[in-house]
mmCIF entry with sequence, helices, sheets and N, C-alpha, C, O atoms, coordinates in Angstrom:
data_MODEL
# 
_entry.id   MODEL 
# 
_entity.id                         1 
_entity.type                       polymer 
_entity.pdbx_number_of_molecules   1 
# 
_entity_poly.entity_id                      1 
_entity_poly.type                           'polypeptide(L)' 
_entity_poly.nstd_linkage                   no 
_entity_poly.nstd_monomer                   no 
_entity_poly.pdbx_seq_one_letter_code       
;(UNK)(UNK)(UNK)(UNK)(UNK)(UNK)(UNK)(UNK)(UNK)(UNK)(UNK)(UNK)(UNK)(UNK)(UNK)(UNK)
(UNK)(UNK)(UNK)(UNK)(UNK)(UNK)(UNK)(UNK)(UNK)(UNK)(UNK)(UNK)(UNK)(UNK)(UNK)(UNK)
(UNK)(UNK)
;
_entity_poly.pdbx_seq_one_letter_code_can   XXXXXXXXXXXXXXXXXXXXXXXXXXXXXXXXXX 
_entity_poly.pdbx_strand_id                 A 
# 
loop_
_entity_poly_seq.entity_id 
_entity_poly_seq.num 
_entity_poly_seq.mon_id 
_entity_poly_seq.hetero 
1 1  UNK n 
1 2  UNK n 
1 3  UNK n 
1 4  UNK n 
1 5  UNK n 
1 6  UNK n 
1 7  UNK n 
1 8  UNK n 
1 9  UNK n 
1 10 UNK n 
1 11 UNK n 
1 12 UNK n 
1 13 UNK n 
1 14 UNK n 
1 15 UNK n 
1 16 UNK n 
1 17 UNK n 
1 18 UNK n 
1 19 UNK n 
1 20 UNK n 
1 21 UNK n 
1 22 UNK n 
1 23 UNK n 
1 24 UNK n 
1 25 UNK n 
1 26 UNK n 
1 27 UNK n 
1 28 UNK n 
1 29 UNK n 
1 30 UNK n 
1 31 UNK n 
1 32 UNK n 
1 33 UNK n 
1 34 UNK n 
# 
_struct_asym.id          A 
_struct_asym.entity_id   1 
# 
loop_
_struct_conf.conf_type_id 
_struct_conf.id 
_struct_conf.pdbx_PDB_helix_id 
_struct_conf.beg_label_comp_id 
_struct_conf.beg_label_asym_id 
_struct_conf.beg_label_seq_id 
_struct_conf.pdbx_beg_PDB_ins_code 
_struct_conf.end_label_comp_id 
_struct_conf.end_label_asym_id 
_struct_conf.end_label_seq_id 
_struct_conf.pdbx_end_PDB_ins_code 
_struct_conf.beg_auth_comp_id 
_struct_conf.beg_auth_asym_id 
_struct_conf.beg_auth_seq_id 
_struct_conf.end_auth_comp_id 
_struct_conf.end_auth_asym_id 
_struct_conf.end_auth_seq_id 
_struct_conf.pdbx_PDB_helix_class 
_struct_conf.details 
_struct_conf.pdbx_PDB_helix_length 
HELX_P HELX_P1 AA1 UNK A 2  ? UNK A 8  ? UNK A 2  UNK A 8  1 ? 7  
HELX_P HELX_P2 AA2 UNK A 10 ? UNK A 33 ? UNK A 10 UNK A 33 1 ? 24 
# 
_struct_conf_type.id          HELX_P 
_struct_conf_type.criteria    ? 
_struct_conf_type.reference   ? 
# 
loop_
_atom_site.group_PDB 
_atom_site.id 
_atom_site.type_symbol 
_atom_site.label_atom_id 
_atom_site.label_alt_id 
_atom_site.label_comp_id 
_atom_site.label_asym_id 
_atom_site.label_entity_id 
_atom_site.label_seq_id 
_atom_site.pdbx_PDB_ins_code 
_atom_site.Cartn_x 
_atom_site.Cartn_y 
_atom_site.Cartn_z 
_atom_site.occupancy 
_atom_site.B_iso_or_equiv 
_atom_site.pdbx_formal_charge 
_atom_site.auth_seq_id 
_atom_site.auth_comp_id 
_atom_site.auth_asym_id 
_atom_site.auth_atom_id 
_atom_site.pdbx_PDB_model_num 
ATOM 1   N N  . UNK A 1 1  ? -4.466 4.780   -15.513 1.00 0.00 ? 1  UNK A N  1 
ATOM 2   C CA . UNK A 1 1  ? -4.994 4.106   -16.697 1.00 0.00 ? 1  UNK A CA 1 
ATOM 3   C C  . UNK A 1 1  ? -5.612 2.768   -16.290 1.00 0.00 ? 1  UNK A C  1 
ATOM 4   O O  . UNK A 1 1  ? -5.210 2.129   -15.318 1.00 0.00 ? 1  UNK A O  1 
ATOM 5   N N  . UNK A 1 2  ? -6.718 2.339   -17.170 1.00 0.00 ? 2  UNK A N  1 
ATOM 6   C CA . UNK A 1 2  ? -7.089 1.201   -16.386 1.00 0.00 ? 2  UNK A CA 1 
ATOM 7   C C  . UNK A 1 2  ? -6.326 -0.013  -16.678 1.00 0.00 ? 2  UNK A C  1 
ATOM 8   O O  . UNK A 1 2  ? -6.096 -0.946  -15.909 1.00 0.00 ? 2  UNK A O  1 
ATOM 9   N N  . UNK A 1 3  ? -5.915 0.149   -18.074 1.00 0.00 ? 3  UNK A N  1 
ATOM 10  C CA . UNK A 1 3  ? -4.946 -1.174  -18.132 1.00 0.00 ? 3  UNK A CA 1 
ATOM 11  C C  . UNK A 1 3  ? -3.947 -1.405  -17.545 1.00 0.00 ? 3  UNK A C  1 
ATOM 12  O O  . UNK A 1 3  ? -3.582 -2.573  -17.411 1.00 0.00 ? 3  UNK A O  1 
ATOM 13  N N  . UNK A 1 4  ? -2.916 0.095   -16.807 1.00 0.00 ? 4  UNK A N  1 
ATOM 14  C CA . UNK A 1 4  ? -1.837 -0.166  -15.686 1.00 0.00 ? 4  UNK A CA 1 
ATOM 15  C C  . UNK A 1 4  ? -2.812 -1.053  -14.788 1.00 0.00 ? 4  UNK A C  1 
ATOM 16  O O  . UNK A 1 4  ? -2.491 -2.219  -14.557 1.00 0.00 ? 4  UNK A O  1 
ATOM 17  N N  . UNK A 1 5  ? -4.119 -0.468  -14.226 1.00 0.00 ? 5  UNK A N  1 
ATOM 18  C CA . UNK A 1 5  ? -4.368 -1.081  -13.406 1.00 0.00 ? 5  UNK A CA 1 
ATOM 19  C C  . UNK A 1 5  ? -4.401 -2.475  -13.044 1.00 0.00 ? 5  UNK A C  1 
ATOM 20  O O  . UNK A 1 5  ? -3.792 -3.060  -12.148 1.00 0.00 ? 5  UNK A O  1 
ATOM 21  N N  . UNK A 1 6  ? -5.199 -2.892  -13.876 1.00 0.00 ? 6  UNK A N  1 
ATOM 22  C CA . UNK A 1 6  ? -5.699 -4.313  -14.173 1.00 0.00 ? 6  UNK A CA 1 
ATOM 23  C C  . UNK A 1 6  ? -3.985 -6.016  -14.359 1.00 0.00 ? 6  UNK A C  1 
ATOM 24  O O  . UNK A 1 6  ? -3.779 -7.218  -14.196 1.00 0.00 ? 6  UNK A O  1 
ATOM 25  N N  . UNK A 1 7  ? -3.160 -4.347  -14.911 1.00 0.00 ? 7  UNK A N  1 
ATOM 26  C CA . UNK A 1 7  ? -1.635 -4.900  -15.328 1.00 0.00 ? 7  UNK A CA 1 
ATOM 27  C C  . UNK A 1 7  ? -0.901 -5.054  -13.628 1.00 0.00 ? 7  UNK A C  1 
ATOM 28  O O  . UNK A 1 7  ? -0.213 -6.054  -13.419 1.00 0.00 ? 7  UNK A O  1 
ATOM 29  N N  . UNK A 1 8  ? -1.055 -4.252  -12.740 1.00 0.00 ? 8  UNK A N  1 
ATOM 30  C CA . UNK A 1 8  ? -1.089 -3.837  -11.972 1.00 0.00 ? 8  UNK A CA 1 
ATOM 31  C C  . UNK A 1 8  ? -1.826 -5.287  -10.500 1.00 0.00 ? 8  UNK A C  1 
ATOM 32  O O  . UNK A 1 8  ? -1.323 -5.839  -9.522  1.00 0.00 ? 8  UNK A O  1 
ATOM 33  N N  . UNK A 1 9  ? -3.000 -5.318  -11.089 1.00 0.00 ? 9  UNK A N  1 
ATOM 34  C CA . UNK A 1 9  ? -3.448 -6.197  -10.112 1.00 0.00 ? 9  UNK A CA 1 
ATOM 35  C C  . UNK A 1 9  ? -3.286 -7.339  -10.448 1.00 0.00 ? 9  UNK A C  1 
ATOM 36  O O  . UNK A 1 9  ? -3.597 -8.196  -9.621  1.00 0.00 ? 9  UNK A O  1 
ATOM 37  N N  . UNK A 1 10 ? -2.820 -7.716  -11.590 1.00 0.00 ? 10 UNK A N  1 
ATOM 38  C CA . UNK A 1 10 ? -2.511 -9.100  -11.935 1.00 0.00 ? 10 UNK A CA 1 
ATOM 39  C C  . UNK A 1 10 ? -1.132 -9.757  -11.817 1.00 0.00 ? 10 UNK A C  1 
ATOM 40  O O  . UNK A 1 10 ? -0.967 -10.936 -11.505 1.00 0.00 ? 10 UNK A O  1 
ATOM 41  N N  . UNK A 1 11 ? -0.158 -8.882  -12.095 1.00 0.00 ? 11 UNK A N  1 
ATOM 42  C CA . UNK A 1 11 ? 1.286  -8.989  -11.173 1.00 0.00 ? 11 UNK A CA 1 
ATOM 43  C C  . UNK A 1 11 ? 1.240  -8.807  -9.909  1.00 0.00 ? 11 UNK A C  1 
ATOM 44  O O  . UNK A 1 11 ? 2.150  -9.245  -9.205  1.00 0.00 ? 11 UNK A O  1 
ATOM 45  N N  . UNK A 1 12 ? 0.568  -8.378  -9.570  1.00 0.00 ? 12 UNK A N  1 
ATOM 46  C CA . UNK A 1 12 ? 0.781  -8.193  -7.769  1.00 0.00 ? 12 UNK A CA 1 
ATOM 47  C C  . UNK A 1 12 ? -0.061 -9.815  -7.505  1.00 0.00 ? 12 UNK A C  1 
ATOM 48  O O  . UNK A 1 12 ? 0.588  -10.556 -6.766  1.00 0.00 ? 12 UNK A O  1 
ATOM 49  N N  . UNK A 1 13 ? -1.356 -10.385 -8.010  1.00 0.00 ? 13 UNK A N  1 
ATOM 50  C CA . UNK A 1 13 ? -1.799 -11.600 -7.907  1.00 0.00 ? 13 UNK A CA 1 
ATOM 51  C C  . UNK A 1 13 ? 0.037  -13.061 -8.216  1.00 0.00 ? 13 UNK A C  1 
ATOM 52  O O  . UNK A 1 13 ? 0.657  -13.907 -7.571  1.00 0.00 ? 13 UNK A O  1 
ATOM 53  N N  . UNK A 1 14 ? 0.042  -12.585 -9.242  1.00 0.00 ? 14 UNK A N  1 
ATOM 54  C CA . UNK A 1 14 ? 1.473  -13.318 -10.099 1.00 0.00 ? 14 UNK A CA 1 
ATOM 55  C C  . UNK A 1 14 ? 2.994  -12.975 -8.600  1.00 0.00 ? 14 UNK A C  1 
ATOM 56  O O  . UNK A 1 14 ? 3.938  -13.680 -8.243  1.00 0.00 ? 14 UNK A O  1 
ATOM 57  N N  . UNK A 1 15 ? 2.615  -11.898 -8.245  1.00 0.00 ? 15 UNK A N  1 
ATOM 58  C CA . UNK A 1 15 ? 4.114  -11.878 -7.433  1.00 0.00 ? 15 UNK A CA 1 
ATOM 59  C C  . UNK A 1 15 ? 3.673  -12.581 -6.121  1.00 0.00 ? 15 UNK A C  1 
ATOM 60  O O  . UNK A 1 15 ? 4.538  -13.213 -5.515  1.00 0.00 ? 15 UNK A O  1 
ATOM 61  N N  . UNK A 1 16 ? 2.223  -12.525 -5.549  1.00 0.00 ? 16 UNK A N  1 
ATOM 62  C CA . UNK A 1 16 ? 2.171  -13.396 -4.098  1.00 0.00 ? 16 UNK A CA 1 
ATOM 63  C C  . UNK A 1 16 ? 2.002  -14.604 -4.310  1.00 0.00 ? 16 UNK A C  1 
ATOM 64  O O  . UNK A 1 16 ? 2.251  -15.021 -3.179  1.00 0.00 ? 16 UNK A O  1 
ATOM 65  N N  . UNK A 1 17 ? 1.681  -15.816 -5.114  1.00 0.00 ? 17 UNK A N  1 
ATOM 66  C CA . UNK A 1 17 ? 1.832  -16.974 -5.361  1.00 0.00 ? 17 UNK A CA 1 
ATOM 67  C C  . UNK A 1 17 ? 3.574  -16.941 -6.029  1.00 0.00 ? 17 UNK A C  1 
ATOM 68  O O  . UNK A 1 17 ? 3.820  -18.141 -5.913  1.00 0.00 ? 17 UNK A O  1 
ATOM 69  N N  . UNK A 1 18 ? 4.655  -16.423 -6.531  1.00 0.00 ? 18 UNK A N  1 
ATOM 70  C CA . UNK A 1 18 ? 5.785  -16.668 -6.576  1.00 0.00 ? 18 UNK A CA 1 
ATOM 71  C C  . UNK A 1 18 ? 6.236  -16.439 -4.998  1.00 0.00 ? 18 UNK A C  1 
ATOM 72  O O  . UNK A 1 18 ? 6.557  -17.483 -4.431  1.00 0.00 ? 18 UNK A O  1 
ATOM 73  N N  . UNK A 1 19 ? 6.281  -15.686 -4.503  1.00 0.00 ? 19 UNK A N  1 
ATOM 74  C CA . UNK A 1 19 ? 6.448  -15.390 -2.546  1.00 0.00 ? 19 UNK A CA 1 
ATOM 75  C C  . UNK A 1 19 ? 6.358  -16.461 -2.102  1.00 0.00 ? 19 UNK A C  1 
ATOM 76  O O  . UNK A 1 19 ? 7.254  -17.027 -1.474  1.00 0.00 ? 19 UNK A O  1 
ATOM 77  N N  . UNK A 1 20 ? 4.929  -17.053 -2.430  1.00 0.00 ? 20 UNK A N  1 
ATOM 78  C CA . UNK A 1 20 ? 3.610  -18.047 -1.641  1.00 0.00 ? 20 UNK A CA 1 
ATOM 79  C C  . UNK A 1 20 ? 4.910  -19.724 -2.172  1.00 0.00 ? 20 UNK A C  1 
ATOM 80  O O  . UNK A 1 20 ? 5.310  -20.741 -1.604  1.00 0.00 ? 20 UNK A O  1 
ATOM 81  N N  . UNK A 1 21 ? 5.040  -19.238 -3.182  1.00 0.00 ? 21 UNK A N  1 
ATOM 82  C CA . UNK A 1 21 ? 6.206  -20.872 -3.847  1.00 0.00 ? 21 UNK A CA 1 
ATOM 83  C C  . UNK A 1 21 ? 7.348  -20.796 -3.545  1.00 0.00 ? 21 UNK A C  1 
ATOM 84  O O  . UNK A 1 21 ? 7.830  -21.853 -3.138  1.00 0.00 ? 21 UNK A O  1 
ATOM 85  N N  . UNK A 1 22 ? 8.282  -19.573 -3.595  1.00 0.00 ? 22 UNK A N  1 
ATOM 86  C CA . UNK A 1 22 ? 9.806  -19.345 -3.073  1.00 0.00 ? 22 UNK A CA 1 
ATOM 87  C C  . UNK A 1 22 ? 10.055 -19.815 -2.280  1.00 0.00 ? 22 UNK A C  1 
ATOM 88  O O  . UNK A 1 22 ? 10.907 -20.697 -2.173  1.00 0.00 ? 22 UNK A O  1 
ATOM 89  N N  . UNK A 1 23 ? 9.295  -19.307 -1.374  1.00 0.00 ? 23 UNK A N  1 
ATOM 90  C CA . UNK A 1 23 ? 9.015  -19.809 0.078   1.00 0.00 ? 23 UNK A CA 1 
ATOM 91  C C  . UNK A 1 23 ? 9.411  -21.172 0.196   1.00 0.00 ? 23 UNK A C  1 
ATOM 92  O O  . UNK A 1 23 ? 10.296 -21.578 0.949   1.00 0.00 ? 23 UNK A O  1 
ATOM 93  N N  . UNK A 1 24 ? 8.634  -21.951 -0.675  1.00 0.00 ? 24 UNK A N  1 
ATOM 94  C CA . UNK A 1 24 ? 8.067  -23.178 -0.225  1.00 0.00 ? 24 UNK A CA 1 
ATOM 95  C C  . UNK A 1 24 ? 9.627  -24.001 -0.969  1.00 0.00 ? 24 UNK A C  1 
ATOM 96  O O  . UNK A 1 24 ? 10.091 -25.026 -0.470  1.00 0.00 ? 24 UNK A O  1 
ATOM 97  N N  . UNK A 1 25 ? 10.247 -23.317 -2.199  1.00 0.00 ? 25 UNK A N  1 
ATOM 98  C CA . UNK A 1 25 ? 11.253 -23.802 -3.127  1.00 0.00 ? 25 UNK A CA 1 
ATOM 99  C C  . UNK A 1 25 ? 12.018 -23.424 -2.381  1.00 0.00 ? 25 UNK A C  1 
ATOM 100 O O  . UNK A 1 25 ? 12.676 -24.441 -2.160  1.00 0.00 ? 25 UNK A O  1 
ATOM 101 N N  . UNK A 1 26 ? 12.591 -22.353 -1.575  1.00 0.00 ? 26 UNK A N  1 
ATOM 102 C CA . UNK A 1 26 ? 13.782 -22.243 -0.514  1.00 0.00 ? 26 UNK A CA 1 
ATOM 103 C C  . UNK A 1 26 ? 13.701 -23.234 0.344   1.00 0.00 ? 26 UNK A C  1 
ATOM 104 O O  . UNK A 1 26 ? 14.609 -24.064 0.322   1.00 0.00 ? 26 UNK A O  1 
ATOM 105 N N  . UNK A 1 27 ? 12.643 -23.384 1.265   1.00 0.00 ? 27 UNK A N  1 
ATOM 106 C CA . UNK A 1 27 ? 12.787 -24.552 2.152   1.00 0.00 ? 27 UNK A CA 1 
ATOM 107 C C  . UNK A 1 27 ? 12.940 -25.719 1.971   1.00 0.00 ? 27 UNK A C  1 
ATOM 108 O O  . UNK A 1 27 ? 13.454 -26.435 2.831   1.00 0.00 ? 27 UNK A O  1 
ATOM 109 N N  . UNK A 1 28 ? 12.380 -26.323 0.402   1.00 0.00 ? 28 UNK A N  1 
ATOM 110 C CA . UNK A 1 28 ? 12.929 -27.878 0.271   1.00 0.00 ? 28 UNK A CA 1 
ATOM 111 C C  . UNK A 1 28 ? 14.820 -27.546 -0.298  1.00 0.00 ? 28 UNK A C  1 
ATOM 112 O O  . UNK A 1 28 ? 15.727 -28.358 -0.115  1.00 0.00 ? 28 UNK A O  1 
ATOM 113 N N  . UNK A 1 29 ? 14.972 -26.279 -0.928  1.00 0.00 ? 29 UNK A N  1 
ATOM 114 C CA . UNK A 1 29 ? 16.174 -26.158 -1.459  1.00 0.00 ? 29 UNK A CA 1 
ATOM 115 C C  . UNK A 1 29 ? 17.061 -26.700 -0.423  1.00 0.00 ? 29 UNK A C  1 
ATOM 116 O O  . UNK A 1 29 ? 17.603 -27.799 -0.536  1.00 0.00 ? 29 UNK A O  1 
ATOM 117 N N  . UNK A 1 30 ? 17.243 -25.727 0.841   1.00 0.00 ? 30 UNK A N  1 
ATOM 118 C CA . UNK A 1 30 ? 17.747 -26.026 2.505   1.00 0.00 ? 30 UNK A CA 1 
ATOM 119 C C  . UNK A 1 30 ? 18.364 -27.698 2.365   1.00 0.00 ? 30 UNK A C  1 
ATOM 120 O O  . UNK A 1 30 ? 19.483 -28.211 2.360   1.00 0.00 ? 30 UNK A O  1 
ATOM 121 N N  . UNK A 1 31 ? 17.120 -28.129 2.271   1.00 0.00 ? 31 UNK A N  1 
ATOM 122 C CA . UNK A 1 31 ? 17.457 -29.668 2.409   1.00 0.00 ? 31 UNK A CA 1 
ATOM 123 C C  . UNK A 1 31 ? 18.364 -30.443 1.253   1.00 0.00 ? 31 UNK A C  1 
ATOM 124 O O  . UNK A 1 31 ? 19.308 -31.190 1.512   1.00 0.00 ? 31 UNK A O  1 
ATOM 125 N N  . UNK A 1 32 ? 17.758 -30.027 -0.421  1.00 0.00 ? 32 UNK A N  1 
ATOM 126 C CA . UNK A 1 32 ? 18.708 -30.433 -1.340  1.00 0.00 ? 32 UNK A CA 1 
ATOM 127 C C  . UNK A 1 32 ? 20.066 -29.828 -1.265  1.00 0.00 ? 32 UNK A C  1 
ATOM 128 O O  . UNK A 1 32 ? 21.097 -30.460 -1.496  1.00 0.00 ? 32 UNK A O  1 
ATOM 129 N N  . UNK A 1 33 ? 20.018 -28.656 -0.952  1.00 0.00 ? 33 UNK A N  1 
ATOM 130 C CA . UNK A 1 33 ? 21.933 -28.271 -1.901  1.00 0.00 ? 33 UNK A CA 1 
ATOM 131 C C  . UNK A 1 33 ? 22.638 -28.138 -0.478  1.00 0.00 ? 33 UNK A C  1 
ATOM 132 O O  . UNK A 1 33 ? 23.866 -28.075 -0.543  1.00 0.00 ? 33 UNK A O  1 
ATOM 133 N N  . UNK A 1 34 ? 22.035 -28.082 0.893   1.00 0.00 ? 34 UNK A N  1 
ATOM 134 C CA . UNK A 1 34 ? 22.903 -27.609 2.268   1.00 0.00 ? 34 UNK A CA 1 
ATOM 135 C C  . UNK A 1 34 ? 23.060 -28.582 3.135   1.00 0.00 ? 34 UNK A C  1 
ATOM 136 O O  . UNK A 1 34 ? 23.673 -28.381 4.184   1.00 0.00 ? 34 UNK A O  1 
# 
């Protein structure tokens, strides 16, 4: 369907900038809570 699709390519856009930030929020975390 094209709207899975489009639903589809826009969470996958939405899940590699959360990756792309986790990333970045785990490593200052390291320093705050450990």
């Amino acid at each position: 369907m094209n709207t899975n699709f489009i639903f589809g390519d826009y969470s996958g856009k939405l899940l590699n900038l959360m990756i792309k930030y986790s990333n970045l929020n785990d490593f200052i975390a390291v320093f705050l809570f450990f």
